[in-house]
Every structure is written in structure tokens, then in C-alpha cells.
C-alpha positions, 0 to 999 in steps of 0.5 A: 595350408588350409587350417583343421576345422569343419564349416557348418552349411546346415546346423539340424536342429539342436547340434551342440558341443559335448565332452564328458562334462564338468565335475565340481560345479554343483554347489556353484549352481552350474550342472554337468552336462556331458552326452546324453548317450555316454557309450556311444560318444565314447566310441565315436572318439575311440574310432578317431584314436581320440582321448576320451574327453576329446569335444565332439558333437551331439546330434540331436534329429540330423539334419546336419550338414559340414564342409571340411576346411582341410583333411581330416578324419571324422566318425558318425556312431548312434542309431541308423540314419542317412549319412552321405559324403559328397552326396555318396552314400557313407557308413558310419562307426568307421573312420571317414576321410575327408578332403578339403571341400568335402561335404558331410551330410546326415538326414533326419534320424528316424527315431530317438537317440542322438548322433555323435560325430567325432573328428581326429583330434576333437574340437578345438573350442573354449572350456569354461569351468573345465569342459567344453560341453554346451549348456544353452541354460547356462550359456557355457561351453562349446561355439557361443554357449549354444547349439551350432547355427550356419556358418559356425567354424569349428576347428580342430586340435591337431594330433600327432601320430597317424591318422588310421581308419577303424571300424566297429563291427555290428554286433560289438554297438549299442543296442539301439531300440526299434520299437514295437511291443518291446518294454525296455527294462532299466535299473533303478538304485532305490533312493530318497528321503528316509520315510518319504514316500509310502512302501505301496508307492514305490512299489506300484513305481516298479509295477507300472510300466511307463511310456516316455512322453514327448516332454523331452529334452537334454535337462529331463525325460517326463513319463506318461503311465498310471499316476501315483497318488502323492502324498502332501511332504514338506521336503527341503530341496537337495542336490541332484544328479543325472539320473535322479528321478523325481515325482512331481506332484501329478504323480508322473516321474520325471528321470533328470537328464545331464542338463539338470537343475542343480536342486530339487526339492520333489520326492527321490524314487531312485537313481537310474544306473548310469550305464541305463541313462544311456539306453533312456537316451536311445529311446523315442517318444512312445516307447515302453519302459519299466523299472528294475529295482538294483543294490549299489553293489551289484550297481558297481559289479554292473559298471566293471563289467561294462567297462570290461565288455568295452575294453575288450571290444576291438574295432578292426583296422580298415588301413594303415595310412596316416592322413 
């Protein structure tokens, strides 16, 4: 019997391993890694019956093309892109079967936003430090420390039980931008150094309405809109985390994404809410955006009741057999 695993024929650009990242490794100098859009890869493995943390891929503009070595069952979540099985068109957010010699391939993706394709059982590779998210800086995680190139094999983690096929409806996904005129609004915690940057500053932060720039990649997203005069401080650099968003001195922020460095020593306007790090995730160069600002409380009432909408959303069984 031929071993769990996917062939890679064409790799796409920037295909990489992620799980839900490293935790403790800050003050080693290692960042966090994990999905750009957290809730999409979340529901990639809760259609494969897959824990939480199960290693799947990210996929950054398609272009991806996999062989399956033996049966297995594999789901493609994000934003509208071609997917095919064997040349046939395939659906994604529901369960795939595939047989061995089976070929999956998805097309360039129209727009911003990663893909997530996740098998039953996740990928079976190493997880230095905890994790097996690719970190290319760092080399760490997932085949090689890298993203995927052709011929890669990726195995897969045999998980008991049956295989069955799930499907999430349409109006139960993430919202996924189409552009347009459309301003995307995000929260934003207020944060900083106490006294750092002038109230008029922050306030013209949250006035202005951004655009993202195509200055983007899995360590920080640059904004391009009015810039903010900086002041001349002398800041000592601190530590970091997804979601902070600095200003650099040509007074254009910059929100670190989870492949930050692990210091920083620019002024803090503020920590983007997690749940909204996912909705920055999804958008394209071009797009519009503004800030909201939020208090940590209604921060953590914002998380539960996300976490709530989540849990209750069912996917639907499309059969019950087991692979």
C-alpha cells in the first residue's frame, strides 16, 4: 500500500507549511509564525475532522498543483479561485476524495488572501521549537525551513476513525472582499509608549483612511495614505507581536504580520484585534481601509463571541463513509 502523502508537481509561488505557530520563543529571537488568516485555516481543518493545530498549507497566489500518493481527503478554504481535481472542476469548503494518482490543481487566485488546504490527519513533518510553521527567515518549520518547491513529498499523519466528508455552507465562510469603493473598517486597541506620539497624531491615525500598498509579505503589511508627521523620540526597542503597528519615520504604518521581527524600536499606534489581522489578511493591494479605535474589554467580548458564532457554525454532512 502506497504511503498517506501529497507530490508536489507545481509548487505556486510562496506555498508553505503552517500550523498554529510557536508560543514562548520571543525572548530567543524566533517569531510566531502561524496562518496569515487564522479563521480560514481554522475551518480548513475542521472540515477534515483535524485538530486544531493539524499542519496544513498556505497558499499564497495558487498556482499549486498536488498528486496524491494514496487515498486520502483533503480541503481547499479562502477566497474564490479555480480548483480542479483531474482537470474536472472541484468545490472547495468541503471534503475531497482523492485516490491515489489523483491530481489536485489550483489556478492563480484573482485577488489577495491566502488559501488553505488541509488533509485528514495534517502533514506529517518536523516541528522544531514546538511548531511546524515555515518561517523562511529563520529557516525553521514545515519541508526544509522553505516554502514548497517541485518534488517535495509531504506525508500525511494517519488518523483513525472515518473519513467523512463535510461541507460549510456559503453564508456560514468568512467574508472575503471584492473591492470596489468598499472601506474596510478594523479595530485597533490603542497602545504605546505613554507620551510618545501627540494626541492630534493619533487622532489624525484614526481619521485617515489608508489604502494597503503592495509592500506586502507574511512579516508586515505597509499602508500608503496622508503621512503623519513624526516627531524626532528617542525610543528604546521593545518586543512585538502580530498586530502591532508602527510608524516609521516617513509617517506611513506599517501593521507586523506573523513573521514579525521580534523587536522594534518605531513608535506603537496600537494593536490591530486578532480577529481583524485575519480580515487584513484577506485584502488586496489597493484596497481601502480605516481604523476603529476599541478597549481591551470589548477587545475580549469581540474574541468570545467569535469563538461562539464559530462553534455553533455546523457544517453539513455530505456522506458518511469512511475513506
Amino acid at each position: 500500500m502506497n504511503t498517506p502523502g501529497l507530490r508536489v508537481i507545481q509548487p505556486g509561488p510562496l506555498t508553505s507549511v503552517q500550523d498554529l505557530g510557536r508560543r514562548g520563543v520571543l525572548h530567543l529571537g524566533l517569531t510566531s509564525a502561524g496562518p496569515l488568516d487564522g479563521e480560514s485555516f481554522a475551518w480548513a481543518n475542521r472540515l477534515c475532522g483535524n485538530p486544531a493545530n493539524a499542519p496544513a498549507l498556505e497558499i499564497a497566489l495558487g498556482g499549486l498543483v498536488l498528486e496524491a500518493l494514496a487515498p486520502l481527503l483533503a480541503t481547499l478554504t479562502g477566497p474564490a479561485a479555480p480548483l480542479a481535481v483531474n482537470g474536472q472542476p472541484a468545490p472547495p469548503w468541503q471534503g475531497l476524495r482523492l485516490a491515489a494518482g489523483d491530481r489536485l490543481s489550483l489556478g492563480p487566485t484573482p485577488r489577495g488572501g491566502p488559501l488553505y488546504l488541509a488533509v485528514r490527519g495534517g502533514f506529517a513533518v518536523a516541528t522544531p521549537f514546538g511548531s511546524a510553521a515555515t518561517v523562511a527567515r529563520e529557516g525553521l518549520g514545515g519541508i526544509a525551513g522553505r516554502p514548497l518547491a517541485r518534488g517535495d513529498l509531504l506525508p500525511v499523519n494517519p488518523l483513525p476513525g472515518p473519513a467523512r466528508r463535510f461541507a460549510l455552507p456559503a453564508p456560514l465562510r468568512p467574508a472575503y472582499p471584492e473591492g470596489g469603493d468598499d472601506i474596510c473598517a478594523l479595530r485597533v486597541i490603542p497602545a504605546g509608549q505613554p507620551g510618545d506620539l501627540p494626541r492630534h497624531l493619533r487622532r489624525r491615525f484614526f481619521d485617515t483612511v489608508y489604502h494597503l500598498s503592495r509592500q506586502c509579505d507574511r512579516m508586515g503589511y505597509r499602508l500608503a495614505g496622508a503621512a503623519l508627521d513624526v516627531p524626532p523620540l528617542a525610543l528604546l526597542s521593545e518586543a512585538v507581536v502580530p498586530g502591532t503597528i508602527q510608524l516609521p519615520p516617513d509617517g506611513q504604518p506599517i501593521v507586523l504580520m506573523r513573521d514579525h521581527q521580534t523587536l522594534g524600536g518605531y513608535p506603537r499606534l496600537g494593536t490591530l484585534l486578532s480577529l481583524d489581522l485575519d480580515r487584513l489578511a484577506r485584502l488586496a493591494p489597493g484596497d481601502a481601509l480605516r481604523f476603529v479605535p476599541i478597549t481591551p474589554g470589548a477587545a475580549q467580548r469581540a474574541l468570545r463571541a467569535a469563538r461562539r458564532r464559530y462553534l455553533a457554525s455546523c457544517p453539513v454532512a455530505l456522506d458518511g463513509e469512511p475513506l
